[in-house]
Every structure is written in structure tokens, then in C-alpha cells.
C-alpha atoms as an extended CHARMM CRD file, in Angstrom:
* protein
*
       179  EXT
         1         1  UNK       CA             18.0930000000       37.8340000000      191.2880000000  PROA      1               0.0000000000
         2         2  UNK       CA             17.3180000000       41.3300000000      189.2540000000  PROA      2               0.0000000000
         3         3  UNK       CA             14.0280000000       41.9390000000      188.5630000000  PROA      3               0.0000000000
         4         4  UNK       CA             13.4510000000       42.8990000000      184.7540000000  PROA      4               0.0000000000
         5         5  UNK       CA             10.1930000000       45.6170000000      184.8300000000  PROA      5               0.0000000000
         6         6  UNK       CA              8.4860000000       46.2350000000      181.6340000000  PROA      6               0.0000000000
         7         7  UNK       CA              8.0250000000       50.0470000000      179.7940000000  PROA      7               0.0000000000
         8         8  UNK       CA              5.5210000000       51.7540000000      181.7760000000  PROA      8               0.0000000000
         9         9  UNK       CA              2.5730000000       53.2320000000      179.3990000000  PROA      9               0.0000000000
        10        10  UNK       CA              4.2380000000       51.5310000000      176.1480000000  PROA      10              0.0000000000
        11        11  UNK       CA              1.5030000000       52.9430000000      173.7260000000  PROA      11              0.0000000000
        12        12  UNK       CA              3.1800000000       56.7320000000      174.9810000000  PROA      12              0.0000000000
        13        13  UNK       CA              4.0780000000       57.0930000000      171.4270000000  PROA      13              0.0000000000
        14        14  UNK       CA              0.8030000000       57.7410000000      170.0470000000  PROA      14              0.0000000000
        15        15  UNK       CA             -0.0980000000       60.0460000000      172.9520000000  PROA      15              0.0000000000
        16        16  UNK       CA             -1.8740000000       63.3070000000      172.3140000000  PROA      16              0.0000000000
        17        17  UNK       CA              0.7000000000       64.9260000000      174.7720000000  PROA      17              0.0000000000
        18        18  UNK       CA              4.0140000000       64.5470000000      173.3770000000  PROA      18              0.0000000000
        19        19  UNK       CA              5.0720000000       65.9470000000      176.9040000000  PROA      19              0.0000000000
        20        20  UNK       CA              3.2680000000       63.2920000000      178.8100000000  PROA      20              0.0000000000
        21        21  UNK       CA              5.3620000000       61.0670000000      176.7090000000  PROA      21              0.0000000000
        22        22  UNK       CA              8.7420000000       62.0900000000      177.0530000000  PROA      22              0.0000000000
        23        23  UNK       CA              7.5320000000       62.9980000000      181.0330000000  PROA      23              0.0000000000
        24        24  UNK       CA              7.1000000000       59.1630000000      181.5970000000  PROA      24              0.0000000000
        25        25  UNK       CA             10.1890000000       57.6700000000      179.4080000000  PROA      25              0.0000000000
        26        26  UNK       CA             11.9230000000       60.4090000000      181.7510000000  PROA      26              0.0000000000
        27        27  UNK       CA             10.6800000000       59.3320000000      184.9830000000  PROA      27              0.0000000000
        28        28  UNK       CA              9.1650000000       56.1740000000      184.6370000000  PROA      28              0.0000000000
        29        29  UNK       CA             11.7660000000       54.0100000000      186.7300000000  PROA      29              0.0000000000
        30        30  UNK       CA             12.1300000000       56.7010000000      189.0700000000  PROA      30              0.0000000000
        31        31  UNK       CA              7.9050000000       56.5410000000      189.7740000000  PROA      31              0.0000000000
        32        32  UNK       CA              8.1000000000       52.4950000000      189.3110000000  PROA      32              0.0000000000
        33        33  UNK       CA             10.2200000000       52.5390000000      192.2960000000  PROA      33              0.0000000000
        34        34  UNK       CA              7.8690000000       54.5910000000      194.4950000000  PROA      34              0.0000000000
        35        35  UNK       CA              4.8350000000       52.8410000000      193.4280000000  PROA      35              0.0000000000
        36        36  UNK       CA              7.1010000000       49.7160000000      194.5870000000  PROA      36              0.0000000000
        37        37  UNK       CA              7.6040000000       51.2260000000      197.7800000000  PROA      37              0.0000000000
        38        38  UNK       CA              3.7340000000       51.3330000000      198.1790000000  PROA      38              0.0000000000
        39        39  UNK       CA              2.4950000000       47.5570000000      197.4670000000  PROA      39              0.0000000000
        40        40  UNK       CA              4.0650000000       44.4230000000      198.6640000000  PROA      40              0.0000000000
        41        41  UNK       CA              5.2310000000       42.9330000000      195.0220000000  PROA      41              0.0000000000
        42        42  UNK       CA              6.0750000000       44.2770000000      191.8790000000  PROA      42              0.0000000000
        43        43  UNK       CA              3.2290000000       43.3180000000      189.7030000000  PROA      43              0.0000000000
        44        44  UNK       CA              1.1270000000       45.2040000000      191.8720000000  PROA      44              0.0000000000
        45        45  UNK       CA              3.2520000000       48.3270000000      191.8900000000  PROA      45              0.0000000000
        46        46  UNK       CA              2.6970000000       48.3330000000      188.0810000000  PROA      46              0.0000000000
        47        47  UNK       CA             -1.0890000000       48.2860000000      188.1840000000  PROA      47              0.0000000000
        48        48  UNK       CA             -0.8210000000       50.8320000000      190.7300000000  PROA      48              0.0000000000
        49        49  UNK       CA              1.8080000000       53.5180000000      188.5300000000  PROA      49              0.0000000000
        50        50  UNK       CA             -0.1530000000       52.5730000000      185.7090000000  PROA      50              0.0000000000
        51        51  UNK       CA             -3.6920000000       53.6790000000      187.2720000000  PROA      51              0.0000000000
        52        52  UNK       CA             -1.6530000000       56.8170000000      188.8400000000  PROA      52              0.0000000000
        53        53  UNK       CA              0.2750000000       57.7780000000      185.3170000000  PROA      53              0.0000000000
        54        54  UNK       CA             -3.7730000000       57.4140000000      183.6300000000  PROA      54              0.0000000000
        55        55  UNK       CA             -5.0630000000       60.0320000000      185.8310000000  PROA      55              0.0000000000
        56        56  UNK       CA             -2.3030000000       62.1220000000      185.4710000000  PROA      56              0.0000000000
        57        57  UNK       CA             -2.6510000000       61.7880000000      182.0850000000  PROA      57              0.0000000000
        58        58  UNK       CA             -6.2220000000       62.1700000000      181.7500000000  PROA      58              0.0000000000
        59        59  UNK       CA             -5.5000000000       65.9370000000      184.2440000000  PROA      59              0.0000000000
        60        60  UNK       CA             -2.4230000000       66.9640000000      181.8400000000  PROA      60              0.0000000000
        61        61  UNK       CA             -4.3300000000       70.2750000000      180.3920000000  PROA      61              0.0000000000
        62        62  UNK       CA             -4.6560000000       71.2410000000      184.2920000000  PROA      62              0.0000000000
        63        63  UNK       CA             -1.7130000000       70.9960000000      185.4070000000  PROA      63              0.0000000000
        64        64  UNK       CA             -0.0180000000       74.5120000000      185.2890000000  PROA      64              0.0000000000
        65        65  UNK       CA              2.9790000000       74.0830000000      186.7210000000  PROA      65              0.0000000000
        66        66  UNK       CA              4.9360000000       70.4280000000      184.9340000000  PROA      66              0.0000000000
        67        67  UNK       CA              7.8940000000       71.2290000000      187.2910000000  PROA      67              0.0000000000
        68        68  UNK       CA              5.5700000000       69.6620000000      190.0600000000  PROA      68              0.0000000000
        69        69  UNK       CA              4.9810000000       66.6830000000      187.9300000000  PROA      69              0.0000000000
        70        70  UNK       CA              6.9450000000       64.3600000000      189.8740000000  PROA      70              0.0000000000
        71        71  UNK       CA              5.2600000000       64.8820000000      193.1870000000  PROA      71              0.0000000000
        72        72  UNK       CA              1.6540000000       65.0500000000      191.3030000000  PROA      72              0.0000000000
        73        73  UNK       CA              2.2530000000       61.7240000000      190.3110000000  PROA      73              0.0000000000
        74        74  UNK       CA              3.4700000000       60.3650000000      193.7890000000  PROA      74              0.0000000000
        75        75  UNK       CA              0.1480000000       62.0290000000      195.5850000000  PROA      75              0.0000000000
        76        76  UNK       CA             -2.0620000000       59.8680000000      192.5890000000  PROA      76              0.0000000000
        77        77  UNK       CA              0.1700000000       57.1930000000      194.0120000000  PROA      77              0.0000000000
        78        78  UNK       CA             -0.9320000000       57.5480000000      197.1260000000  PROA      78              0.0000000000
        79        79  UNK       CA             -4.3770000000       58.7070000000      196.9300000000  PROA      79              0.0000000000
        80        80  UNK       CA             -4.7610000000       55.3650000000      194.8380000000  PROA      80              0.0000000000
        81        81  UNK       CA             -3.0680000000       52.7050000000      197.1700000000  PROA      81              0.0000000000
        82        82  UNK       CA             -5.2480000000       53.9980000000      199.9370000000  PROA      82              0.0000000000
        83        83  UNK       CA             -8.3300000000       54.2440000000      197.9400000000  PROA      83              0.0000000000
        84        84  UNK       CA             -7.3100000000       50.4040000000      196.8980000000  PROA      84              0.0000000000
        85        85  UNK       CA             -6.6150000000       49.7500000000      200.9300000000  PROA      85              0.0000000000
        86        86  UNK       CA             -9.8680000000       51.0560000000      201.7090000000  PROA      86              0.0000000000
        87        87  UNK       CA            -11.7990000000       49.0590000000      199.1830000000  PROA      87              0.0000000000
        88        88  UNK       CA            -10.3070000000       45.4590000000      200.3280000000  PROA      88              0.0000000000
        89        89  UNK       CA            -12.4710000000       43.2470000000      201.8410000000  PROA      89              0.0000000000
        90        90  UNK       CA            -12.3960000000       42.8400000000      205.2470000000  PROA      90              0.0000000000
        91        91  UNK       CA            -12.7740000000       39.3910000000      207.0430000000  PROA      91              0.0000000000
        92        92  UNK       CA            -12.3310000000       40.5350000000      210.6280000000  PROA      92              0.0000000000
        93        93  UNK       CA            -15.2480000000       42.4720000000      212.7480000000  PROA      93              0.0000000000
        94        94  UNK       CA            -14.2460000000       43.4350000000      216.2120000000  PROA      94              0.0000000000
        95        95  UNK       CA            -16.9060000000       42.6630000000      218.9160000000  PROA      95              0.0000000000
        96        96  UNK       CA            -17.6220000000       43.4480000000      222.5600000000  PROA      96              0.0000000000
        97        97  UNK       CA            -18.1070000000       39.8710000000      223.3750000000  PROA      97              0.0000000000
        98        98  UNK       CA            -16.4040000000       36.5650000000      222.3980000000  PROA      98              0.0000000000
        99        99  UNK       CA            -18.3640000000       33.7260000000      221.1000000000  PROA      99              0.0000000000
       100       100  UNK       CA            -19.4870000000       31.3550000000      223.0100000000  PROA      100             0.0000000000
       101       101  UNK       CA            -17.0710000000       27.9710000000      221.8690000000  PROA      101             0.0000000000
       102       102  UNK       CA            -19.4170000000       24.8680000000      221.0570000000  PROA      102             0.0000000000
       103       103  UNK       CA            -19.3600000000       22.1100000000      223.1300000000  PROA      103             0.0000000000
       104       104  UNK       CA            -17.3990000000       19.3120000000      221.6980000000  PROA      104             0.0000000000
       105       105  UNK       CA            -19.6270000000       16.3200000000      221.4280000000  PROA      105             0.0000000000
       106       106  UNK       CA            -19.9080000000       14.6380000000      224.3750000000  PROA      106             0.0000000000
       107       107  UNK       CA            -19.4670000000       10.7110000000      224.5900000000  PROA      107             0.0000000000
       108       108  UNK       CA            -22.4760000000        8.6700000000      226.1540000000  PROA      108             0.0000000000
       109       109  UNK       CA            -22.3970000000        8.7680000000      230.1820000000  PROA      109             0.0000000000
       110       110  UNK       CA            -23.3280000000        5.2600000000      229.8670000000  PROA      110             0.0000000000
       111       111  UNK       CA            -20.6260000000        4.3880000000      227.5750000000  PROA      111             0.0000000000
       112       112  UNK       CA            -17.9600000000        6.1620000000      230.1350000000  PROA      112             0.0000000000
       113       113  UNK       CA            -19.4740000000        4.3870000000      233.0510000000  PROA      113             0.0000000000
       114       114  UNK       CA            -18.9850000000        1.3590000000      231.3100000000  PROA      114             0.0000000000
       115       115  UNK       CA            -15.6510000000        1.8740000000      230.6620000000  PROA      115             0.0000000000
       116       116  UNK       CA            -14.6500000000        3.2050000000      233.7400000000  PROA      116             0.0000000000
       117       117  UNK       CA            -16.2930000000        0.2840000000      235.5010000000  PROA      117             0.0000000000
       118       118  UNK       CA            -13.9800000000       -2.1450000000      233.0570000000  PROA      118             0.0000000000
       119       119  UNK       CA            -10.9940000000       -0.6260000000      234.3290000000  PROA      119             0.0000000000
       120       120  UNK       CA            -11.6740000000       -0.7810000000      237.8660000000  PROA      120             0.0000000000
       121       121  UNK       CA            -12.2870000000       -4.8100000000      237.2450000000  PROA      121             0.0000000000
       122       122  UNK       CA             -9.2400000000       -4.8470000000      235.3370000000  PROA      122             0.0000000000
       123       123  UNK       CA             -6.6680000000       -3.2340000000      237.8770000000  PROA      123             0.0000000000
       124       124  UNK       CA             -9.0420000000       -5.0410000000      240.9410000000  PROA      124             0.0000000000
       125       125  UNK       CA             -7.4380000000       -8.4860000000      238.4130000000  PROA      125             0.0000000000
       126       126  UNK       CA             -3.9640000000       -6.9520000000      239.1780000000  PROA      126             0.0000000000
       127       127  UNK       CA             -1.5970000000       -8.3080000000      241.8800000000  PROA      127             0.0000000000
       128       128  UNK       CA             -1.9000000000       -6.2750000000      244.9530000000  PROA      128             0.0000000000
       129       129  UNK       CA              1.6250000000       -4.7840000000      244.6950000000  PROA      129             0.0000000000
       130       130  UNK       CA              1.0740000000       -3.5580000000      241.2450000000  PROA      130             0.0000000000
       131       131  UNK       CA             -2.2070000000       -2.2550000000      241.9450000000  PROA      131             0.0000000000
       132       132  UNK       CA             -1.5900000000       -0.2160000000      245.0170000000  PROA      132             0.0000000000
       133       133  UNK       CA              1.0920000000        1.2940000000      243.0330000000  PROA      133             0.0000000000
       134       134  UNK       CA             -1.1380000000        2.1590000000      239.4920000000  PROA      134             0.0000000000
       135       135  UNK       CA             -3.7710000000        3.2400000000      242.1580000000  PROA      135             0.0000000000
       136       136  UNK       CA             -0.9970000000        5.7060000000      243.9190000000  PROA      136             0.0000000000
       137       137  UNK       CA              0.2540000000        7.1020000000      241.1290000000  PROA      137             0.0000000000
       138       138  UNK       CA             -2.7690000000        7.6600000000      238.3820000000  PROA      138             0.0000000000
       139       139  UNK       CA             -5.8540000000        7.7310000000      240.7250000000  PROA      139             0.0000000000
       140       140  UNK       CA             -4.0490000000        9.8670000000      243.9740000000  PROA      140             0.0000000000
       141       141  UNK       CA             -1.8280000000       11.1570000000      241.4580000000  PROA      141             0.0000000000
       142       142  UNK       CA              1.0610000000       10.9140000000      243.5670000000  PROA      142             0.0000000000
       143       143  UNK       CA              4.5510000000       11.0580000000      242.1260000000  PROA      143             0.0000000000
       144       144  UNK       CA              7.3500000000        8.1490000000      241.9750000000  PROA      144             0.0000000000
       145       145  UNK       CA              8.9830000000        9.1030000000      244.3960000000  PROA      145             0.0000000000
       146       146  UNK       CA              5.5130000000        9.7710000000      246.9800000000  PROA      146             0.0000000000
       147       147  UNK       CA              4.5320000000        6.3090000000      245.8010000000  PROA      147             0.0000000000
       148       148  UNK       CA              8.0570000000        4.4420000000      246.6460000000  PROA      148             0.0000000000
       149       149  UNK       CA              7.9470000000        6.4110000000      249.9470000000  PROA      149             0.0000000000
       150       150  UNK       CA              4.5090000000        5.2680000000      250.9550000000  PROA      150             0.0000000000
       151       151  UNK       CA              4.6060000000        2.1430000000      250.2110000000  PROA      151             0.0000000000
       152       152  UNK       CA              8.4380000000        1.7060000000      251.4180000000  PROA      152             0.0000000000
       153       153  UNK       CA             10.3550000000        0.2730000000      248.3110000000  PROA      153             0.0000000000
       154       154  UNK       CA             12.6520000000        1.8900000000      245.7450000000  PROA      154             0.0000000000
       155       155  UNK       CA             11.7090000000        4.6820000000      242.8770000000  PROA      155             0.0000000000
       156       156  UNK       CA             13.0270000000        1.5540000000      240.8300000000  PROA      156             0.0000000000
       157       157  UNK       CA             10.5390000000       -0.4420000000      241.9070000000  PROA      157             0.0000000000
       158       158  UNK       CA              7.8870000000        1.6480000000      241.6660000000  PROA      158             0.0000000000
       159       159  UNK       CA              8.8760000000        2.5970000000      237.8750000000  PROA      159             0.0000000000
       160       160  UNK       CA              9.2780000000       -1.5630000000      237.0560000000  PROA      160             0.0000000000
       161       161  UNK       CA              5.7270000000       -2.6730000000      238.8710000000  PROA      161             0.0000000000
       162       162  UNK       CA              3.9130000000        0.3340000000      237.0900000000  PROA      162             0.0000000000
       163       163  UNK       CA              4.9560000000       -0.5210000000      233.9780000000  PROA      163             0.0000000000
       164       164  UNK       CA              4.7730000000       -4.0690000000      234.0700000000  PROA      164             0.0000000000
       165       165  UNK       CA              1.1390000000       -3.3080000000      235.4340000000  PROA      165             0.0000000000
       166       166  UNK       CA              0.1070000000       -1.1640000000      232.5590000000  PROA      166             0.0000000000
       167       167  UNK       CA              1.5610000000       -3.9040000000      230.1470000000  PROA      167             0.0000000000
       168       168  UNK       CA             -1.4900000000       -5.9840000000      231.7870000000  PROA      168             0.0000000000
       169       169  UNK       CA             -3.9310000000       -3.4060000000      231.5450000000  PROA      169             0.0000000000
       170       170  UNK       CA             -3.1880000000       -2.8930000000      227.7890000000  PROA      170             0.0000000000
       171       171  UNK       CA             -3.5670000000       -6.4750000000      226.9380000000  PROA      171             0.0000000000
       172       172  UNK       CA             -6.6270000000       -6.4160000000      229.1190000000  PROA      172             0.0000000000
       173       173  UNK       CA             -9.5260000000       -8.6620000000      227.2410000000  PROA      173             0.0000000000
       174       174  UNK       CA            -11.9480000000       -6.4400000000      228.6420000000  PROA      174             0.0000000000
       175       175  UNK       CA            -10.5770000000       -3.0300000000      228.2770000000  PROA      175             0.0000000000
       176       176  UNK       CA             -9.7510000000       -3.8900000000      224.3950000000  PROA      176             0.0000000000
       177       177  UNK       CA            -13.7870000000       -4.6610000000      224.0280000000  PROA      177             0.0000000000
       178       178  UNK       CA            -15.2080000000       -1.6630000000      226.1880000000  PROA      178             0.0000000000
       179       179  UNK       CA            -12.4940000000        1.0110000000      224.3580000000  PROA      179             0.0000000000
């Protein structure tokens, strides 16, 4: 993919410094690619040359020496991209403290009571095999392999009751009303 650039200060022509004009059809590409170097796309290394080339144009009589032109017109380059960087806004302000984070609404106690309350009921209405084993494992958060130990069976087992217990609790009446 080449990148096609348009002249830089097309209007040269009718210039009141001949020099200026001939100094930019000379140069221009050369100074394109430096402003390029500066900013982070193209269009925006035009606006910058362009700016730099206009007060370089607007200091021509000044300038004694036009031998130095090339690195005037790279220090305008500069000067303006970090005039422009100082200018941006800036989102960010660095403090000594964090926030504090807000508090994610809270559900009603009585709401969670109630629900916890329905599935206490609703694992008591499990067989007692299946509910030691759903109280092992997610209330004394004990693993499989704890569990099967405990309670003398196989991992298997434990994996088979669980699930088939949690199949109940899901289908639950009660539990489907109170979530």
C-alpha cells in the first residue's frame, strides 16, 4: 500500500519569496517525512509541515543564513508538535488517594433470608444420601474426594448423587418462586 501525499504549500507559485518557493518544491518530501516521523498518521504530519513551512515563511527576511534552512524548519517542527502536545486535553489527574468504589446495591436482607430459608427446606426435602453429600460439598465446602472419604463411598458416587441432587433443587417449586 503506497501512500500518495499531496504538494506541500501548492499556492508557492504566487509567493513573494521566489526562494521560499523553490526551497519547499526542493525539500518538501524530505520535511514531509520528518514531520511524519513526529505525529502518528499522515494527515496529521501535513497540518503539522504546513503550520511549520507558514512560520518559516512568515520569518524568511530573518533568516541570514538559507544554508540552515533545513534544520530551521525541523526545530518549527518540533517546537510545534510539542506546543500541539502540550495543548491536548488531558483526561487523567493523578491523586494521592483512590476513590472510594460505590457500594453495589445491596439486595433486601429480608429477601436473602427468604431465600436462604427456601433452600434449606428444599435440600431438608432431599433424600438423606443426597443431602449429606450437597451439604459436604457446598456448605463445608469439602472436595469430592473429602466427601466420598467421609461418608465412605466412591468419588463416582459422590459426583452421580450431587448431581442428581442439584437436578432436584433446580426444579424445586419453591426455589423457582423465592429466586
Amino acid at each position: 500500500m503506497t501512500a500518495t501525499t499531496t504538494p506541500v504549500c501548492t499556492s508557492a507559485s504566487t509567493a513573494v519569496y521566489p526562494s521560499f518557493s523553490s526551497y519547499v518544491r526542493a525539500r518538501g518530501p524530505v520535511l514531509q517525512r520528518t514531520a511524519r516521523s513526529l505525529t502518528s498518521n499522515p494527515c496529521d504530519a501535513e497540518d503539522l509541515l504546513q503550520t511549520a513551512l507558514t512560520k518559516t515563511y512568515l520569518a524568511w527576511e530573518r533568516i541570514e543564513d538559507h544554508r540552515a534552512l533545513d534544520g530551521y524548519v525541523r526545530r518549527a517542527l518540533v517546537n510545534t508538535r510539542t506546543s500541539q502536545w502540550r495543548k491536548r486535553k488531558v483526561e487523567e489527574f493523578p491523586y494521592d488517594e483512590l476513590p472510594e468504589r460505590e457500594a453495589a446495591p445491596s439486595a433486601d436482607p429480608a429477601e436473602q433470608q427468604a431465600l436462604r430459608d427456601a433452600m434449606w427446606r428444599a435440600v431438608l426435602r432431599l433424600p438423606a444420601r443426597q443431602r449429606a453429600m450437597v451439604v459436604l460439598r457446598y456448605y463445608e465446602d469439602l472436595t469430592e474426594v473429602q466427601t466420598a472419604e467421609l461418608l465412605g463411598v466412591s468419588v463416582g458416587t459422590v459426583k452421580s448423587a450431587v448431581s442428581r441432587a442439584l437436578g432436584k433443587l433446580r426444579e424445586d417449586p419453591e426455589l423457582a418462586c423465592a429466586a
